[in-house]
C-alpha positions as CSV (number, residue, x, y, z in Angstrom):
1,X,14.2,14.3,13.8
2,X,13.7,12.7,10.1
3,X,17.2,13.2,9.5
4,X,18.3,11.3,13.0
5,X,15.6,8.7,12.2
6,X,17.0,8.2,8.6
7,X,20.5,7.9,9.9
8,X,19.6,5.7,12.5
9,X,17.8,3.4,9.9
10,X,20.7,3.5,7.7
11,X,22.9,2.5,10.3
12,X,20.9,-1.0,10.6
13,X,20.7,-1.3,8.0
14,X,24.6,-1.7,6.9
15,X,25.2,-3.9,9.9
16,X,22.4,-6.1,8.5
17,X,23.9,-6.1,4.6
18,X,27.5,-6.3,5.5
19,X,26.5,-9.2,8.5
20,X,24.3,-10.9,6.5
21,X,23.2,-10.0,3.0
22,X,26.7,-9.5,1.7
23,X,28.4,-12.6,2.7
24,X,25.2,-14.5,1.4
25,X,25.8,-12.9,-2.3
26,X,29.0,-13.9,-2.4
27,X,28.8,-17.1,-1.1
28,X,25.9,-17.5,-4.1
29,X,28.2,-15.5,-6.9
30,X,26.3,-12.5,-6.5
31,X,29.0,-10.0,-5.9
32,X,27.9,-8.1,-9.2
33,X,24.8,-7.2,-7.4
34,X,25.7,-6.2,-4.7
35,X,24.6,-2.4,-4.6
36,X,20.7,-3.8,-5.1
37,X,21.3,-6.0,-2.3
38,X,22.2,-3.6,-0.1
39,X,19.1,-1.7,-1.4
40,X,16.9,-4.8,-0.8
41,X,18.2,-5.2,2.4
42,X,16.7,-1.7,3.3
43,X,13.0,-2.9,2.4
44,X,14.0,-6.1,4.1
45,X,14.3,-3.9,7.5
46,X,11.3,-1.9,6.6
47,X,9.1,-5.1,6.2
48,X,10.7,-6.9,9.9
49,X,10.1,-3.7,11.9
50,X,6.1,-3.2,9.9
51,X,5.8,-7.2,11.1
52,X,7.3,-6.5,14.5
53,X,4.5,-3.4,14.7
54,X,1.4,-5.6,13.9
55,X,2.7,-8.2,16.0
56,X,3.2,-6.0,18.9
57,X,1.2,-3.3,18.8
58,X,-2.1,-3.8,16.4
59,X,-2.2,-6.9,17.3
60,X,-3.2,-6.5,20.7
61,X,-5.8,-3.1,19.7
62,X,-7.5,-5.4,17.6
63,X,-7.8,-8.1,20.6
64,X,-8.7,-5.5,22.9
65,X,-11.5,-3.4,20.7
66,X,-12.8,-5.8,17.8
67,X,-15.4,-4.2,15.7
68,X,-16.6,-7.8,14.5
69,X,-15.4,-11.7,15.8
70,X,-13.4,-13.3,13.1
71,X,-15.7,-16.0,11.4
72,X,-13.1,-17.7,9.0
73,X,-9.2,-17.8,10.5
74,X,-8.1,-19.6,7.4
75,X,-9.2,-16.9,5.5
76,X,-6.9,-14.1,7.7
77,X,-4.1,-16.5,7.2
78,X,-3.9,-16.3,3.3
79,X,-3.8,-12.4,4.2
80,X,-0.6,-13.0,6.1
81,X,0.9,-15.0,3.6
82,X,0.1,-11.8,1.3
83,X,1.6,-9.9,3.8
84,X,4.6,-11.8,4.3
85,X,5.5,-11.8,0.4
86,X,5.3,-8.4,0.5
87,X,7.2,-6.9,3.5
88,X,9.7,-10.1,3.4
89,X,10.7,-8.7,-0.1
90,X,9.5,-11.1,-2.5
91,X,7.5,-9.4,-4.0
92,X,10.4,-7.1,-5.0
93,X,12.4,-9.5,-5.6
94,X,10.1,-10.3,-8.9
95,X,9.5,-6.9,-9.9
96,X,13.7,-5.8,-9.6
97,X,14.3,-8.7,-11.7
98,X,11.0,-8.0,-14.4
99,X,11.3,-4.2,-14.3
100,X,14.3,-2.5,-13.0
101,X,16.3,-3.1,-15.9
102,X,13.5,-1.0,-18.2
103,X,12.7,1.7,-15.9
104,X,16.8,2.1,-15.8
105,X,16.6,2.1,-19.7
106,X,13.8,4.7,-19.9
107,X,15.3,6.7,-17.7
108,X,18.3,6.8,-19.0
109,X,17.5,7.8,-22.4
110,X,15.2,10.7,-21.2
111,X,18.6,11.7,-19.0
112,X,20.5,11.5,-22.2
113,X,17.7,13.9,-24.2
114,X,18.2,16.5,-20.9
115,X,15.5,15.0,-18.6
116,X,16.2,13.5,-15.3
117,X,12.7,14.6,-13.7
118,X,12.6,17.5,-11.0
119,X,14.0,18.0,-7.4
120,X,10.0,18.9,-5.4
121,X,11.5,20.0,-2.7
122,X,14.2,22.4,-4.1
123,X,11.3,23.8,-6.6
124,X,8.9,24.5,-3.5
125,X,11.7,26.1,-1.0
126,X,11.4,28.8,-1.7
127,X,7.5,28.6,-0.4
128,X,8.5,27.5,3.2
129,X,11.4,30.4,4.3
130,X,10.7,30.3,7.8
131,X,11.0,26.2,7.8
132,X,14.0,25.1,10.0
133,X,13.8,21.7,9.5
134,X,13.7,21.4,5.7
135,X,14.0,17.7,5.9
136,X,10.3,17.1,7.8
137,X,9.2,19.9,5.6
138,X,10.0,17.5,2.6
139,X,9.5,14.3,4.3
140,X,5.4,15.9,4.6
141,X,5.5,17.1,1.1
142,X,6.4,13.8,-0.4
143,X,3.9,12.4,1.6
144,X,1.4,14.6,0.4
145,X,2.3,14.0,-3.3
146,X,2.2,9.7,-3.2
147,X,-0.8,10.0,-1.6
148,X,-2.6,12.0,-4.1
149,X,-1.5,10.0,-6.5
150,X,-2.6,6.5,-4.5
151,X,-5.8,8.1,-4.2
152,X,-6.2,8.8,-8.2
153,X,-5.2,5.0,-8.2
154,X,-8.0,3.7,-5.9
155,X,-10.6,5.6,-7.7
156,X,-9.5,3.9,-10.9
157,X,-9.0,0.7,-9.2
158,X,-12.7,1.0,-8.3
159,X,-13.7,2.9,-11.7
160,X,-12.6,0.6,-14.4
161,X,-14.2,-2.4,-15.2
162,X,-11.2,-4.6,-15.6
163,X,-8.8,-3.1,-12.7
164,X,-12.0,-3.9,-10.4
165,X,-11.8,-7.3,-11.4
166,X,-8.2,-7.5,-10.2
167,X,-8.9,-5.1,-6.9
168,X,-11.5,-6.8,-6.0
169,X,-9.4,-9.7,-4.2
170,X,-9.0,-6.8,-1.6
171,X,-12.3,-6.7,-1.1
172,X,-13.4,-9.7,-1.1
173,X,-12.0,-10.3,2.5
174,X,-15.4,-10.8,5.1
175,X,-13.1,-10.5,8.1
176,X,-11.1,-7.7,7.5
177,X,-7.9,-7.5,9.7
178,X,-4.8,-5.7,9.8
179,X,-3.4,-8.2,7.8
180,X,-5.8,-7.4,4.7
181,X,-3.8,-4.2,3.7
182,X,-1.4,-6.5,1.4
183,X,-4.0,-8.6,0.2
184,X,-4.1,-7.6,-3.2
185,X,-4.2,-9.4,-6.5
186,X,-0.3,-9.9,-7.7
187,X,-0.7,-8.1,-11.1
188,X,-2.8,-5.1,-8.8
189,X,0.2,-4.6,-7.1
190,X,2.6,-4.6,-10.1
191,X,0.9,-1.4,-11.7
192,X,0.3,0.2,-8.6
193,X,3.5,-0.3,-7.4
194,X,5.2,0.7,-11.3
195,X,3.2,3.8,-11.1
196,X,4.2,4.6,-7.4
197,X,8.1,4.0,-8.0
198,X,8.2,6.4,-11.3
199,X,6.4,9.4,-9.5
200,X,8.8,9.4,-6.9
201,X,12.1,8.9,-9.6
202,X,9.9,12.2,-11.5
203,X,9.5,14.0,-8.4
204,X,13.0,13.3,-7.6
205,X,12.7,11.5,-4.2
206,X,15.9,10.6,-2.3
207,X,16.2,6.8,-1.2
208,X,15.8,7.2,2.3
209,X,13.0,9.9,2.4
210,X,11.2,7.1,-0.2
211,X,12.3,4.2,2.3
212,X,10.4,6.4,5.1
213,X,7.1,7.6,3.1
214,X,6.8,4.3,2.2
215,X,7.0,2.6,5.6
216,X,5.0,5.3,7.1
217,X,2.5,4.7,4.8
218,X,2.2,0.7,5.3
219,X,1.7,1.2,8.9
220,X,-1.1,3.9,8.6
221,X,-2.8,1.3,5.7
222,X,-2.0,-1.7,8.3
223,X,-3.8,0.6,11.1
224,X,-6.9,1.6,9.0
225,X,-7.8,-2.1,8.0
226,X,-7.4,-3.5,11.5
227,X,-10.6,-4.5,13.1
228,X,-10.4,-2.4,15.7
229,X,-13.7,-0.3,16.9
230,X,-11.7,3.3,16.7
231,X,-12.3,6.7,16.1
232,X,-10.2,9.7,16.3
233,X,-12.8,12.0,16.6
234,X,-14.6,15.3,15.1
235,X,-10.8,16.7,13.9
236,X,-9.0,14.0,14.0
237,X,-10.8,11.9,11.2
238,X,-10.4,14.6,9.0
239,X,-6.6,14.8,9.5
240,X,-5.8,10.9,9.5
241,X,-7.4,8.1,7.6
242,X,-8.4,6.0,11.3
243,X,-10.0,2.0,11.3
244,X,-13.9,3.6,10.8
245,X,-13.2,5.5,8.0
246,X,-11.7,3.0,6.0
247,X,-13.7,0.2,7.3
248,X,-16.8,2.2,5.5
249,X,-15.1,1.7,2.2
250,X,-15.0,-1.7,2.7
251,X,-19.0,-2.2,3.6
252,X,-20.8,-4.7,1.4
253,X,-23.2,-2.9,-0.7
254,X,-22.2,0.6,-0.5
255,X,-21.5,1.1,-4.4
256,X,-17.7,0.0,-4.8
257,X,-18.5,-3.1,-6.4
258,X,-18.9,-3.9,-10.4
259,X,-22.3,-4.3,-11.2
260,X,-22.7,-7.2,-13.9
261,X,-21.7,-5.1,-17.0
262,X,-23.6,-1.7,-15.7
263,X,-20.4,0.0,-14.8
264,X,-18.0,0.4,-11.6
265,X,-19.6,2.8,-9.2
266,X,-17.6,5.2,-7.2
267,X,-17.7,4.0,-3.5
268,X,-16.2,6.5,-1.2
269,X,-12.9,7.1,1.2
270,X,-10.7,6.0,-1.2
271,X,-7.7,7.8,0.6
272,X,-4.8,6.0,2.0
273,X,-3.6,8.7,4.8
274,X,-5.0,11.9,4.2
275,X,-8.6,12.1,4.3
276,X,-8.4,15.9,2.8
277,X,-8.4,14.5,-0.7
278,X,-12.1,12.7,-0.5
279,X,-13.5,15.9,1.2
280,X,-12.1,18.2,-2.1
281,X,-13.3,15.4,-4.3
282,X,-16.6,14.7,-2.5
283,X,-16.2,11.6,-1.9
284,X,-15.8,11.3,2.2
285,X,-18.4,9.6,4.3
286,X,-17.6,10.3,7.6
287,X,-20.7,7.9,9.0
288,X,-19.9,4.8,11.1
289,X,-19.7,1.8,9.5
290,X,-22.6,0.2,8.4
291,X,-22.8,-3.9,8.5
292,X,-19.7,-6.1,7.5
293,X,-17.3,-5.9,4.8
294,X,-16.8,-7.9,1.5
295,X,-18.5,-7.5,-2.0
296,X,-22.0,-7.9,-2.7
297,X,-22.3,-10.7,-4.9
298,X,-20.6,-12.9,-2.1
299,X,-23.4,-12.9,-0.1
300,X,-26.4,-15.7,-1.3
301,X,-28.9,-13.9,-1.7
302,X,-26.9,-11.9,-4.6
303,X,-25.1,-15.1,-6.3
304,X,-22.4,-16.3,-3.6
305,X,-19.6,-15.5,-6.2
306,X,-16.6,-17.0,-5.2
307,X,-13.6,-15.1,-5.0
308,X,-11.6,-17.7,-4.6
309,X,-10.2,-19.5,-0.4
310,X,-6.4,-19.7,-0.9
311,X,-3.9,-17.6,-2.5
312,X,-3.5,-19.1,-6.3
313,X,-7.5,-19.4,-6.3
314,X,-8.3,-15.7,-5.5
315,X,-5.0,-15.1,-8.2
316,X,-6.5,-17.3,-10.7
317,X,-10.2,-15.9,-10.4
318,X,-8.7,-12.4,-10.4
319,X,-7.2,-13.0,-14.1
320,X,-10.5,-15.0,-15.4
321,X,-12.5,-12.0,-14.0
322,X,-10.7,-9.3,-15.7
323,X,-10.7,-11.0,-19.1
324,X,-14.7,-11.5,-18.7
325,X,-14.4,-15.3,-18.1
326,X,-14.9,-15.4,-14.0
């Protein structure tokens, strides 16, 4: 099934590059570029279909079973403008031209000194005999593997004064929507993202399978910020990171916040699909969510610190916070 699905992606995605991407490059002088293209033009797809699924199918959840009514629309508008950087492939756009060319470099070198990083799945075959499809089996593991490491990430995100500062843009949304999940602060993104891309060259992640974990994971992240009054039950919330369990992490005063030079507390459900990795770090809460979502010191009674109402304000205040002047 992966391997039909991957196929089937790949497929669109050379009609789409040699249709449209291609000719573009060359009409611009880009012909030199033209195997990143191609690879751009794979997110590209990724981000159209991850739009076309909020549109279509979120969307209308979030109409039908709204956990709270959206107070501030302007607000859920600069999330889609995050959202469309993102899956529209500007974003990477910036970080192929800033960091490609040194992670290629590094790379290189260690390849040169014998070390080209390991092949997971070959190394744990021999664990799975009775696996037929070793391409699921792989497409799990891999899964398994980025989302420990996004999970180490958001505890640090929320542990470390200065990272806070910058993740705090996140949470700083009071009408949390599916659109929220790209709603991060730009440099945020950068070292998550950095981080992300290097596990999966060390863990030695094919394109596609990486294409597919990473749009997999989008949608769930898409799904679990929706404001949408779900549960998947006893079992099911312990298998799948669902709209209640995340929304928890995002309640105002539950302990994710920076506390005015005391320390980052740890907050809980900091898991991006697999809720397994707060229950063996103790740091589930499987309660229903408790009042609305935001930080703290937005509310008046604790300061009304503003995090900023359009894009380059939240991006500004994010910088001046993180070097102790916001």
């Amino acid at each position: 099934m992966i391997d039909f699905l991957v196929q089937l992606f790949g497929q669109v995605q050379q009609w789409l590059f040699e249709t449209v991407v291609q000719p573009l490059l060359f009409a611009l002088g880009g012909g030199s570029i033209l195997e990143d293209g191609y690879n751009a033009t794979g997110w590209l797809l990724v981000g159209l279909l991850q739009i076309a699924v909020l549109v279509a199918v979120i969307g209308p959840l979030e109409r039908w079973r709204p956990v709270q009514a959206i107070a501030d629309r302007r607000a859920v508008r600069i999330d889609v403008i995050y959202t469309l950087i993102h899956q529209l492939g500007l974003f990477r756009i910036g970080m192929f031209f800033a960091f490609d060319p040194l992670w290629n470099d590094l790379w290189g070198a260690l390849a040169v000194h014998g070390f080209a990083g390991w092949q997971l799945d070959q190394l744990v075959a021999p664990w799975w005999p009775g696996v037929t499809d070793t391409a699921l089996a792989a497409f799990v593991l891999y899964l398994l593997v980025f989302d420990f490491v996004n999970y180490l990430l958001h505890r640090a995100q929320h542990q470390f004064e200065w990272w806070w500062a910058l993740h705090a843009v996140h949470h700083s949304q009071r009408d949390m929507t599916m659109w929220t999940d790209r709603r991060n602060h730009l440099l945020d993104s950068v070292l998550t993202d950095i981080v992300i891309a290097q596990v999966g060259h060390l863990v030695g992640v094919p394109p596609g399978q990486f294409v597919a974990a990473t749009a997999f994971a989008l949608l769930v992240e898409n799904f679990s910020h929706a404001n949408l009054r779900l549960s998947f039950g006893l079992i099911g919330e312990r298998l799948l990171v669902s709209p209640r369990f995340h929304r928890l992490h995002h309640a105002i005063g539950l302990g994710h916040e920076s506390t005015a030079g005391k320390g980052t507390l740890g907050g809980c459900n900091f898991a991006v699909l697999f809720p397994v990795w707060d229950a063996l770090f103790g740091t589930a809460d499987f309660r229903s969510p408790v009042g609305p979502t935001g930080i703290r010191d937005q509310l008046p009674e604790e300061g009304g610190r503003d995090y900023g109402r359009g894009f380059w304000a939240q991006q500004r205040l994010g910088l001046l916070r993180m070097i102790g002047r916001g």
